[in-house]
Biopython code that builds the backbone (N, CA, C, O; Angstrom):
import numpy as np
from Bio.PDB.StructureBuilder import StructureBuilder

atoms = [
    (1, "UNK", "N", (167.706, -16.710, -17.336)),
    (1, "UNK", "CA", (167.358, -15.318, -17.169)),
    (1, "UNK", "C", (168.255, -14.713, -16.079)),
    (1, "UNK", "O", (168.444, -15.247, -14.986)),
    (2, "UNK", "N", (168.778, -13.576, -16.468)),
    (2, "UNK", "CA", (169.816, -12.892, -15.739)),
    (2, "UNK", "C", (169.018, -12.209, -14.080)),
    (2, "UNK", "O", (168.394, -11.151, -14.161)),
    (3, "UNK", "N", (169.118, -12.824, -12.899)),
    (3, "UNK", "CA", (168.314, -11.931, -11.976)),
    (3, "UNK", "C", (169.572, -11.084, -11.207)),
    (3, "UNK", "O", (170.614, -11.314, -11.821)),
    (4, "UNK", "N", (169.822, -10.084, -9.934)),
    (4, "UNK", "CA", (170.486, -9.767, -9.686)),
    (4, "UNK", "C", (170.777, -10.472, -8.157)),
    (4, "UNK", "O", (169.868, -10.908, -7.451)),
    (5, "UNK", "N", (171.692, -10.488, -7.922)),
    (5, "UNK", "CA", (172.320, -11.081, -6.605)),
    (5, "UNK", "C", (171.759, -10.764, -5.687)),
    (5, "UNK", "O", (171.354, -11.637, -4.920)),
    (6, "UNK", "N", (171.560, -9.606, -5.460)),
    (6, "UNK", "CA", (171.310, -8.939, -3.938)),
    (6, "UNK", "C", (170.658, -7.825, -4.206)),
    (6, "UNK", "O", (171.082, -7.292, -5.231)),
    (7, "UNK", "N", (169.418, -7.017, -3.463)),
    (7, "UNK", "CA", (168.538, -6.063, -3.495)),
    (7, "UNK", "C", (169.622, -4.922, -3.442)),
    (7, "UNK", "O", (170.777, -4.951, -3.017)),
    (8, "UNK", "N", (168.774, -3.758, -4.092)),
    (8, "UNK", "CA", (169.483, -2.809, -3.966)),
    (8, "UNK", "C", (169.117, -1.667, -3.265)),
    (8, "UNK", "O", (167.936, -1.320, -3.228)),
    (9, "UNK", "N", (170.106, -0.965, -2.633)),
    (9, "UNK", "CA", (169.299, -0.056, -1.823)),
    (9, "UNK", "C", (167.964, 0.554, -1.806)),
    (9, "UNK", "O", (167.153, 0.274, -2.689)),
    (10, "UNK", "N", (167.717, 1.276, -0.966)),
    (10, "UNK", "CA", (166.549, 2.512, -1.165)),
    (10, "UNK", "C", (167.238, 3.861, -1.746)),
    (10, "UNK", "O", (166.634, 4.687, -2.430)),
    (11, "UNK", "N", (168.682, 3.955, -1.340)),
    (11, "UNK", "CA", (169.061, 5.181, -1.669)),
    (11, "UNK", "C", (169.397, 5.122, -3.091)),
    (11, "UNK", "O", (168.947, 5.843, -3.981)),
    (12, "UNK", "N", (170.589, 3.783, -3.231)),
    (12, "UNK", "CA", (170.884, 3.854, -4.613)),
    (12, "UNK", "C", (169.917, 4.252, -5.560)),
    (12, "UNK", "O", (170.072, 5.153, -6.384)),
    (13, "UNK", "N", (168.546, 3.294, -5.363)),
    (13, "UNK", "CA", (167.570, 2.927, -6.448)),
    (13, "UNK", "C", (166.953, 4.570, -6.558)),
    (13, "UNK", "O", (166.666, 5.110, -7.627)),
    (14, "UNK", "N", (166.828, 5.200, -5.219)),
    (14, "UNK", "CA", (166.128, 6.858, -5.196)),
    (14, "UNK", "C", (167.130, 7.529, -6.067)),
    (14, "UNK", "O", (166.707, 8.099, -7.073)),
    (15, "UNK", "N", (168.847, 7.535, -5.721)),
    (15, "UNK", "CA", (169.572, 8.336, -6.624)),
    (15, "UNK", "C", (169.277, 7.994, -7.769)),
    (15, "UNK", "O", (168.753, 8.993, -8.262)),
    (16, "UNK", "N", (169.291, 7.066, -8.625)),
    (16, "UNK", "CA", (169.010, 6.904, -10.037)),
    (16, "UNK", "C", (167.464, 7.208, -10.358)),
    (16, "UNK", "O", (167.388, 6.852, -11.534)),
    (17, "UNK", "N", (166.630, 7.506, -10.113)),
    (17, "UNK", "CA", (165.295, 8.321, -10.286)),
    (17, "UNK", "C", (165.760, 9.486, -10.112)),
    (17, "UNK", "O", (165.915, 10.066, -11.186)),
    (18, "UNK", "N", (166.075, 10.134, -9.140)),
    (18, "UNK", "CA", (166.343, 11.286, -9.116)),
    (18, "UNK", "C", (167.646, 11.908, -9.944)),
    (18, "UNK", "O", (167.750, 13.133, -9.884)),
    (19, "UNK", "N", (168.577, 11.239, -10.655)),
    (19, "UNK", "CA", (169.037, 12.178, -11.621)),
    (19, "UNK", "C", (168.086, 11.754, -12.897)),
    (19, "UNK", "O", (167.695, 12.652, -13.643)),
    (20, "UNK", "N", (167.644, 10.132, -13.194)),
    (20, "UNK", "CA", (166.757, 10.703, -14.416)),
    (20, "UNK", "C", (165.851, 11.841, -14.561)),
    (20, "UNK", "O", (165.792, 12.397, -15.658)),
    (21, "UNK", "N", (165.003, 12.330, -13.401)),
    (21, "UNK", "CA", (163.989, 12.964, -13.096)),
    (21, "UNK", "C", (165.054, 14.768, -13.456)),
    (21, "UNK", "O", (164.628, 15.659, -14.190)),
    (22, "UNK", "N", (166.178, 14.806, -12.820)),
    (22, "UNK", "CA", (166.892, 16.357, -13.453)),
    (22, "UNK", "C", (167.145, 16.216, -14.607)),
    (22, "UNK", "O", (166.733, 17.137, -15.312)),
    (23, "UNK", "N", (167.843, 15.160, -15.279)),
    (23, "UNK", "CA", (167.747, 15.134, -16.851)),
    (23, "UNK", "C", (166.403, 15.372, -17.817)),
    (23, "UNK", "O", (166.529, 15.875, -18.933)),
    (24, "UNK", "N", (165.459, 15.076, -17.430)),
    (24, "UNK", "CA", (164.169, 15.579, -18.058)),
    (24, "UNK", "C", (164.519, 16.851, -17.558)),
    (24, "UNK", "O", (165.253, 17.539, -18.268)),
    (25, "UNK", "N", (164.024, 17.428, -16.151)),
    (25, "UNK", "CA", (163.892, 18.810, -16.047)),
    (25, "UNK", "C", (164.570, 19.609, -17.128)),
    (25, "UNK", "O", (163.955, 20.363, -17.881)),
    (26, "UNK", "N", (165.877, 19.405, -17.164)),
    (26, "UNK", "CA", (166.910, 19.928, -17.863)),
    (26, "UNK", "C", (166.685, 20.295, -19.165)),
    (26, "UNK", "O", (166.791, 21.423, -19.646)),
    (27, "UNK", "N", (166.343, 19.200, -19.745)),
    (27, "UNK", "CA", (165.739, 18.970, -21.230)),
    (27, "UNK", "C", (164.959, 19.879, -21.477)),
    (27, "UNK", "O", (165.321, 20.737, -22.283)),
    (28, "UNK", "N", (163.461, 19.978, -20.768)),
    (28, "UNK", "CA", (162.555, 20.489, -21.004)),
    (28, "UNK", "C", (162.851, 22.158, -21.137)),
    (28, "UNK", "O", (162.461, 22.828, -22.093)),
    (29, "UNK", "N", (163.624, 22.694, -19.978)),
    (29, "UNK", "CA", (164.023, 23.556, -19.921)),
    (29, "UNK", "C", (165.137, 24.412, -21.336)),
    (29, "UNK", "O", (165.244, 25.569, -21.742)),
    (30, "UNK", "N", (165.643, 23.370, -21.621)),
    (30, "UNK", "CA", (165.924, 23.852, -22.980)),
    (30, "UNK", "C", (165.288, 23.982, -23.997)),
    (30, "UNK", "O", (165.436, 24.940, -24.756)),
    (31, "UNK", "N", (164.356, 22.900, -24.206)),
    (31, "UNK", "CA", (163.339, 23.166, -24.911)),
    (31, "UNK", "C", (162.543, 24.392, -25.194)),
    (31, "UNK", "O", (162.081, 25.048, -26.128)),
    (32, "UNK", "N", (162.638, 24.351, -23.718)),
    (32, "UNK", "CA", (161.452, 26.076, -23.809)),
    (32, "UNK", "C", (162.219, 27.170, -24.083)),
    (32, "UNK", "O", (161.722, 28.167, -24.607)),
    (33, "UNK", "N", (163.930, 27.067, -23.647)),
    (33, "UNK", "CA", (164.669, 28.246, -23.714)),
    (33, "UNK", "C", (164.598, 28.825, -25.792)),
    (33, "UNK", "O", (164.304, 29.838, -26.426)),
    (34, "UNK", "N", (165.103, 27.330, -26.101)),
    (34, "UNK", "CA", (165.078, 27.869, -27.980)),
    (34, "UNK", "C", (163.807, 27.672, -28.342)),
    (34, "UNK", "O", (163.764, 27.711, -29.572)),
    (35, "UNK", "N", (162.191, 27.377, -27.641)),
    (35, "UNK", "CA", (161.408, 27.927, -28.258)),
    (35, "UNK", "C", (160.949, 29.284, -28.396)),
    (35, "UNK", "O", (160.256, 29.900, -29.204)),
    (36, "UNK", "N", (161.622, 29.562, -27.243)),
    (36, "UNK", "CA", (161.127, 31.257, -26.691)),
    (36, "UNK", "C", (162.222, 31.778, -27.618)),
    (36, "UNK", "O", (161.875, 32.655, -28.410)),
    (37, "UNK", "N", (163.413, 31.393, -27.638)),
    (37, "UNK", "CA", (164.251, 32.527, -28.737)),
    (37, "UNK", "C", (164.131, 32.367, -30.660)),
    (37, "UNK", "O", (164.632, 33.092, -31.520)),
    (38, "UNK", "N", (163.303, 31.182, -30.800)),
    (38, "UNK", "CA", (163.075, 30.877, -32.280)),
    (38, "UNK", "C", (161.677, 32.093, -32.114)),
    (38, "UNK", "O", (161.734, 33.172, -32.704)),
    (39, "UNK", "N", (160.328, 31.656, -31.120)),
    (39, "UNK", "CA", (159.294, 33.083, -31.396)),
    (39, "UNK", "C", (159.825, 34.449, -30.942)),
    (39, "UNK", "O", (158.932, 35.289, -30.829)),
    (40, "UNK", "N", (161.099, 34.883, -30.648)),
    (40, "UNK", "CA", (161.246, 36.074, -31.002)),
    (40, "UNK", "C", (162.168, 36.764, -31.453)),
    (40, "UNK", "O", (162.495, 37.927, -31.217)),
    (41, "UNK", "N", (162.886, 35.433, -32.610)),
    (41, "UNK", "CA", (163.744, 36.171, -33.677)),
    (41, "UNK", "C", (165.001, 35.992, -33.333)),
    (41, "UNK", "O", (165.755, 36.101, -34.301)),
    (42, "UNK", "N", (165.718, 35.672, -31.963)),
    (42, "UNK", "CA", (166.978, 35.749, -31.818)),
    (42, "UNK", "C", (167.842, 34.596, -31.779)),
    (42, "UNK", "O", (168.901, 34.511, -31.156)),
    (43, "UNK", "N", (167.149, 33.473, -32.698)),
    (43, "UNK", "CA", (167.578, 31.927, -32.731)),
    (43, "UNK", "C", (169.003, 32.272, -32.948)),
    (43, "UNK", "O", (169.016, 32.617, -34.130)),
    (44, "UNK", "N", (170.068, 32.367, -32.544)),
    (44, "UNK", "CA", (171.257, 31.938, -33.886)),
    (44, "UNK", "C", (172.586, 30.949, -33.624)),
    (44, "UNK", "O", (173.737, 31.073, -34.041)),
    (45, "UNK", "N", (171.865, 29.712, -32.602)),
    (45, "UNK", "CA", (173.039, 28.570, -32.208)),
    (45, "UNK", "C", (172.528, 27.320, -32.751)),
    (45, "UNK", "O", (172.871, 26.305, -32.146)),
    (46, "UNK", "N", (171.695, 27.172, -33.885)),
    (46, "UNK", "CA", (171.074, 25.918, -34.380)),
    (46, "UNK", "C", (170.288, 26.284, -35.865)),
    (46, "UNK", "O", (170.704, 27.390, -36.212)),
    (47, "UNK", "N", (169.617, 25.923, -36.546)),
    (47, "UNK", "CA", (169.395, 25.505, -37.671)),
    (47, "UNK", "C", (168.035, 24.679, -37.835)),
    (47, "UNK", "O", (168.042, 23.449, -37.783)),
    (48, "UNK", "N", (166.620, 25.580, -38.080)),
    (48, "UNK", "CA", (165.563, 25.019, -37.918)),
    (48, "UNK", "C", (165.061, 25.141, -39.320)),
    (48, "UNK", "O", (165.953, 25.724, -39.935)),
    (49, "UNK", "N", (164.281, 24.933, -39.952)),
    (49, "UNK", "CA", (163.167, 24.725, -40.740)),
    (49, "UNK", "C", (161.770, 25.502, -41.125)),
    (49, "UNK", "O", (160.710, 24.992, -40.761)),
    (50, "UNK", "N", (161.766, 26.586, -41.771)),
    (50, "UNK", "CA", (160.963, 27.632, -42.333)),
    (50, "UNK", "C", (160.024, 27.526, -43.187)),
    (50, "UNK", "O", (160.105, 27.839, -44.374)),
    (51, "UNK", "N", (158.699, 26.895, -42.399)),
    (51, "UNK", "CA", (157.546, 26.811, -43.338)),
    (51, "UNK", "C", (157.459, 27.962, -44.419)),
    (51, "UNK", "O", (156.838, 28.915, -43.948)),
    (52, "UNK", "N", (157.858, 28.170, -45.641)),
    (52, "UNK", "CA", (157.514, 28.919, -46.769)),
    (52, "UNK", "C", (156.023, 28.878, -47.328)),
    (52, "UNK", "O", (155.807, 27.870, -48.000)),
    (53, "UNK", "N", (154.800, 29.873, -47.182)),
    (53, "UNK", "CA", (153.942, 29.474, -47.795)),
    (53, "UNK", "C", (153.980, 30.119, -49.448)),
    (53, "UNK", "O", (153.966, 31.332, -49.654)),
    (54, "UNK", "N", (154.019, 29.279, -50.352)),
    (54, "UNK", "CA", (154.207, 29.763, -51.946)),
    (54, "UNK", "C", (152.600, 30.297, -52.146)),
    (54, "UNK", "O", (151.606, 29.645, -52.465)),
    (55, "UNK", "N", (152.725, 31.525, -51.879)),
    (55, "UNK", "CA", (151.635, 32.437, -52.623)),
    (55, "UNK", "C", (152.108, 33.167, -53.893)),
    (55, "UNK", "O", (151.286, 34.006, -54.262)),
    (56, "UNK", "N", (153.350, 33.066, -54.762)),
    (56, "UNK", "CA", (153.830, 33.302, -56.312)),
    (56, "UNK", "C", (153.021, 32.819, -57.115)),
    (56, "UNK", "O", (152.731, 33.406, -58.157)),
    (57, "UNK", "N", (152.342, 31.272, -56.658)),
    (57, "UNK", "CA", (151.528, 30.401, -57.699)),
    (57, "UNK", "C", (150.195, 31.204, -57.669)),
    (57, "UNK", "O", (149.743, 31.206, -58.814)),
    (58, "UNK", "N", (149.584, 31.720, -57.025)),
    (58, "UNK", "CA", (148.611, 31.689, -56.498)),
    (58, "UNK", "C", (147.946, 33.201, -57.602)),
    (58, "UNK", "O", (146.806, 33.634, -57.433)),
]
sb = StructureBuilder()
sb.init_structure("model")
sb.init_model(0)
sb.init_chain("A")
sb.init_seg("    ")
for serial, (resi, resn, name, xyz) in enumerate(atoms, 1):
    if name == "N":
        sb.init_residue(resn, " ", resi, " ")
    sb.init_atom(name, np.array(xyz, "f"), 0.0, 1.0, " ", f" {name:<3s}", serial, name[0])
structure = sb.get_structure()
């Protein structure tokens, strides 16, 4: 089993939490940016999926 040589910092180990932790932020933040522009019509840098309800049959 592979262990590592020598402990690793406090800082190193904090820097790598702390950019995973802005990469979520980041994410999320986009998330919300093209949900807010898909509910109000002004999507037009992506390509989503349009529940059609077929009321013709009906």
């Amino acid at each position: 089993m592979a262990v590592p040589k020598k402990k690793t910092s406090k800082a190193k180990r904090n820097s790598r939490s702390a950019t995973w932790k802005a990469k979520a932020a980041v994410a999320a933040q986009r998330a919300m940016s093209i949900g807010k522009s898909v509910l109000s019509g002004r999507a037009q840098g992506f390509v989503y999926p349009v529940s059609e309800t077929d009321t013709s049959d009906s």
